[in-house]
N, C-alpha and C positions, 0 to 999 in steps of 0.2 A: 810226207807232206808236212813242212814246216808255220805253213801259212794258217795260222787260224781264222781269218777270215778269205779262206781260196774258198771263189763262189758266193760270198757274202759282202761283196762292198757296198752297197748299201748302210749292212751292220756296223760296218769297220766307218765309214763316215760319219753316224751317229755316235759311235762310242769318242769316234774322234774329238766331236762338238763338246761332247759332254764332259770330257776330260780335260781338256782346254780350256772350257770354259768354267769348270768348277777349281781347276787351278788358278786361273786368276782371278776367281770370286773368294775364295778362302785366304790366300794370302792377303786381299785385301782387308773384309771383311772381318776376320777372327783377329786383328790387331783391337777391333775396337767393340766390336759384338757376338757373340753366342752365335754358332749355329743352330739350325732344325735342317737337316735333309731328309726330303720326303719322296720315297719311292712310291707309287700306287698302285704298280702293276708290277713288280719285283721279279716275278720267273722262279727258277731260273727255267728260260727255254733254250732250245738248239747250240747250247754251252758244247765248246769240244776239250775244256780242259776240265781237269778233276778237283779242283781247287776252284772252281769257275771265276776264273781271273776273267774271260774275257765276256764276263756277266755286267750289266749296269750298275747290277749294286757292290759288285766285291770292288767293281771302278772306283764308284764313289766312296768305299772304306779307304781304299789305297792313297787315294788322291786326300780325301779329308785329314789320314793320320797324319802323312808327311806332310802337310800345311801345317797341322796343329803342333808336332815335333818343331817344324819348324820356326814358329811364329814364338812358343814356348821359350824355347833355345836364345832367339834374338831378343827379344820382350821379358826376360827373365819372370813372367809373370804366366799365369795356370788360364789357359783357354778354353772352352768348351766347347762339343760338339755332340750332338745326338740327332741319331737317322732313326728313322722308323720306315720302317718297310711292311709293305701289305702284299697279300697274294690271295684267291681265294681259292685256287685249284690245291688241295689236300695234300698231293702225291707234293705238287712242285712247292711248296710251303715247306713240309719236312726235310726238303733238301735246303731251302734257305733256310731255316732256324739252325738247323746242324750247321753250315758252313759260316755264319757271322757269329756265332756264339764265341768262337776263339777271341772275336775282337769287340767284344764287349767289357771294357775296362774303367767300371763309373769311378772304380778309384785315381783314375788318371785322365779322366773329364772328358771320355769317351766314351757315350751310351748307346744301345743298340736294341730298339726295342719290334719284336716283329707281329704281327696279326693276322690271321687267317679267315678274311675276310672281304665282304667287298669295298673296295677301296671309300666306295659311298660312304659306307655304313661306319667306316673307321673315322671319317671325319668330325664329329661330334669328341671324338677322344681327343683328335691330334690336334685339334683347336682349344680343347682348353687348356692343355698343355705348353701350347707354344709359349706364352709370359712374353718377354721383352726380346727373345731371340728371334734373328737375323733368316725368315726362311727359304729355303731354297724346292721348289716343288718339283718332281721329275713325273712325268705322265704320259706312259710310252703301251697303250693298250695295243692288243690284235687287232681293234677293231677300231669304232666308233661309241660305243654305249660304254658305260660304268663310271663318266665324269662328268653328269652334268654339272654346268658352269652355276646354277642356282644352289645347288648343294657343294659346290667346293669353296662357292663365293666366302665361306669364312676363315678360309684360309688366306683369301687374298685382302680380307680387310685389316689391313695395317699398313702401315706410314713405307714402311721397307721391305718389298716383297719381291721376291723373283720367281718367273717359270718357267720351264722346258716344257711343248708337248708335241709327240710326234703324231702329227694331224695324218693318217693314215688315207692316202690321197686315193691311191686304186682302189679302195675298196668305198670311200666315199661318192667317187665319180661316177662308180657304178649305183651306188646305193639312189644317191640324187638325181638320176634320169629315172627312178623306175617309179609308176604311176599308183604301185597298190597301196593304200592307207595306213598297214602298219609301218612298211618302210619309209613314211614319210615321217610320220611320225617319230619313229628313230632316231629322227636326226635335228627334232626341236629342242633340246637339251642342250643341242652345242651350237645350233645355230639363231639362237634366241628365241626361242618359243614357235609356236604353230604359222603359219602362214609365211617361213620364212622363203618359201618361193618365190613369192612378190618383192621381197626385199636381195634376190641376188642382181648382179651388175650383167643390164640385157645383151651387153656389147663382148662381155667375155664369153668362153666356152664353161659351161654348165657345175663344170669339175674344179676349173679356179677361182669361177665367181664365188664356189661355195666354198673354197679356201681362204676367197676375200672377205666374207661374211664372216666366217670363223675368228677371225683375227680381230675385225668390228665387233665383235659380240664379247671376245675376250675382253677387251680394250676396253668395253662398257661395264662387263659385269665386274671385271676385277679394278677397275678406274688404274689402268695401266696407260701411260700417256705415249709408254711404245711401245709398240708390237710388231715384231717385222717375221719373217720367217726364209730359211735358205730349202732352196729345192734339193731334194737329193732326187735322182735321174734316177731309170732303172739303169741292172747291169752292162746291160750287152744292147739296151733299146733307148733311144733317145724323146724319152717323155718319163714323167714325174711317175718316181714310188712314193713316196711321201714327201711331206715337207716338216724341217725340225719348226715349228712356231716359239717367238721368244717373247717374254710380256717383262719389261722390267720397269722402274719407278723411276730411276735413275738415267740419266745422259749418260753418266761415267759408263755403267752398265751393256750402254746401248753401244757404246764407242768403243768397248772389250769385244762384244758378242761379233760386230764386225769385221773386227781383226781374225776373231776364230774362224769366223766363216771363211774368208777368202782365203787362210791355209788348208781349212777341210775340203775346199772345193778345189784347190789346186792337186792334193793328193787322191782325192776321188775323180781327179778329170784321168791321173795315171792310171790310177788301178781299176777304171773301167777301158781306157784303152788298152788293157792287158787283158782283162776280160772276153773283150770283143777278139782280140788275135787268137785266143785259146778258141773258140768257139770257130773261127775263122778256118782254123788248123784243123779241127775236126770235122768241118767237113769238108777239106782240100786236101788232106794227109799230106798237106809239107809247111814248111815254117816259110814265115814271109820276112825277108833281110831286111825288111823299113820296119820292121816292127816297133826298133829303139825309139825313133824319127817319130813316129805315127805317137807317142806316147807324150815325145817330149809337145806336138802341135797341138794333143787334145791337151793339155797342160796350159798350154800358150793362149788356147782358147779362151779360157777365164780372163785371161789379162785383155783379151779383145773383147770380151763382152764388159768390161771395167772400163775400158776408154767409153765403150758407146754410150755407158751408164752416163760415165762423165760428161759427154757433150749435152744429151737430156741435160742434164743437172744444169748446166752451163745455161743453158737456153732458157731455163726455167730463173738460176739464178738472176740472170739479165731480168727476165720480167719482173719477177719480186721487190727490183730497184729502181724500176721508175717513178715509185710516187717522190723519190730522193731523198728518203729517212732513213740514215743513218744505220745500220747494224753492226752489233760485235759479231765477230768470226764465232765465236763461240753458238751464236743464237743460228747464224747462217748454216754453221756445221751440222748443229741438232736436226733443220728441219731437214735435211739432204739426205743424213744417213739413215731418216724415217721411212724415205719416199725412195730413193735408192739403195740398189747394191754397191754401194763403196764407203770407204774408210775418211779415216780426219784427214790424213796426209795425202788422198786424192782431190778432198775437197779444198784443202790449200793449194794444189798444184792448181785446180784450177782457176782459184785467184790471183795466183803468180800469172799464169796464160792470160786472162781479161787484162788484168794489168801490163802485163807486155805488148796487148793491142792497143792501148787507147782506151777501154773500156771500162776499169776501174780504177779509181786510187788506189795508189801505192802507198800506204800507210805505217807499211812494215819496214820499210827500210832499202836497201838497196844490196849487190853481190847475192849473197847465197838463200840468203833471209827468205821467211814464210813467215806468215801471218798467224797473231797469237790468239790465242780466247779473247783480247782485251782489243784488239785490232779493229778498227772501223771501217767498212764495205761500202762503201760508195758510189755510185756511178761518177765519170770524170769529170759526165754533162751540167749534174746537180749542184759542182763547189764550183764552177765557172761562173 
């Protein structure tokens, strides 16, 4: 078996986001600021290589050096970067302090510092430490407890801040229906303090309202002006294992994390429709000839769920324009890719579409052309 993640796509979609998305934060980034990457839950768990390459944190060594090689190389000038990684489990600590220790090189402006501790309790250190660098926080617990958002909150108090957290959705869904008093309390740390029952959304189902509120809470305690999050499905069943949540400060930010998403979700639409035939196969002992087909339509799937996003978007766009005040594309794009799943270049197409009905100025120009950051959105009715 050559697949390190056969049986884990799930994992393989997380590590996916993460690696994507810390590629193109670091190239951007370390041209003009320090990094801090922050592990807090570090592992290593259910690793199948011996190197644990296909661990979160040796991800983020791999991906940080070759950015910082590379940023070095082009920018002829010395970059820096330093991770700090927490664990509190004993056994799995000693296996991370041995495996990152190789690539701890402060003489070449890569530091690597680790803790064996609760990720809580480490905070106090890795906040006075941060200075003027650029952090990036990764927060991928078993569970629900060990990050309340009042005690991480000083990590996230600075001008430039990014997060990953993987909101551990099956185990909070259950947690959140159950009535006994400690479990509820469990979950005021992340969901803004005590009585945040009263404050979930009555019209969703119990498990994404409390996902809804997570993101709210985040968005508050970190003053993150976005926060969105991509579902990842289970493997073989169609409803949420978790969801990756992302809090960033920045549009740019927001407008990277979207792109990542929509190629992780098109590869994890494959590798759970291979999932589901394997399973399929085991209990019918023979192979199904569509299986290619069946792979390439749960793939195709995401693009059908991206128009629907779109026409929402569309429908909403329209209304946002009727009091007939003017928007740059840029302010238009921001609020779409807050409130949907799609990208810049969907939310241009569908000002190219209004615009080909009648329904918006065409500001941009005419032939191939889409509309810029600087572009003005207007309805046709308004400049009549």
């Amino acid at each position: 078996m050559t697949d390190l993640y056969f049986d884990r796509e799930q994992t393989k979609a997380k590590h996916f986001i993460l690696r994507s998305y810390l590629q193109a934060l670091a190239f951007k980034v370390l041209r003009y600021y320090s990094i801090t990457y922050i592990d807090g839950f570090s592992g290593p768990w259910q690793t199948r290589t011996e190197d644990f390459s296909d661990s979160s944190f040796m991800i983020a060594i791999s991906v940080l050096k070759e950015a910082q090689r590379t940023i070095n190389f082009q920018t002829q000038r010395r970059s820096r970067v330093r991770c700090f990684f927490s664990e509190s489990n004993p056994q799995a600590y000693r296996q991370l302090a041995s495996a990152v220790a190789p690539y701890n090189t402060p003489q070449d402006g890569f530091e690597i510092e680790t803790c064996c501790s609760e990720f809580e309790d480490a905070i106090p250190k890795i906040a006075s430490t941060l200075g003027d660098t650029f952090p990036l926080i990764f927060i991928d617990p078993t569970g629900w407890t060990g990050y309340s958002f009042e005690r991480v909150a000083p990590l996230f108090d600075r001008p430039k801040c990014e997060v990953l957290i993987n909101f551990m959705y099956d185990f909070v869904n259950r947690a959140a229906s159950m009535s006994d008093a400690k479990t509820v309390a469990s979950l005021d740390p992340i969901l803004g303090g005590s009585g945040w029952e009263s404050r979930l959304d009555p019209t969703l189902p119990r498990g994404l309202a409390a996902e809804q509120l997570f993101r709210r809470t985040l968005s508050t305690t970190g003053k993150f002006p976005f926060v969105v999050s991509t579902k990842i499905d289970r493997s073989t069943a169609d409803r949420p294992h978790f969801f990756i949540v992302y809090g960033t400060k920045s549009r740019d930010g927001l407008k990277e994390f979207r792109e990542v998403e929509y190629n992780a979700l098109r590869v994890n639409a494959r590798d759970r429709a291979a999932a589901k035939e394997r399973k399929r196969e085991s209990r019918s002992g023979s192979p199904d000839l569509f299986a290619g087909l069946y792979a390439n339509l749960q793939e195709n799937t995401i693009d059908h769920i991206v128009e629907e996003q779109k026409e929402l978007a569309s429908e909403y766009l329209i209304s946002a324009l009727r009091d007939c005040r003017p928007r740059q594309f840029a302010a238009i794009w921001e609020i779409i890719l807050r409130a949907y799943m799609l990208r810049v270049t969907n939310v241009k197409d569908i000002c190219v579409e209004l615009a080909k009905r009648g329904i918006i100025e065409n500001t941009w120009g005419t032939g191939n052309r889409k509309p810029t950051d600087k572009s003005q959105i207007v309805l046709k009715t308004c400049s009549q």
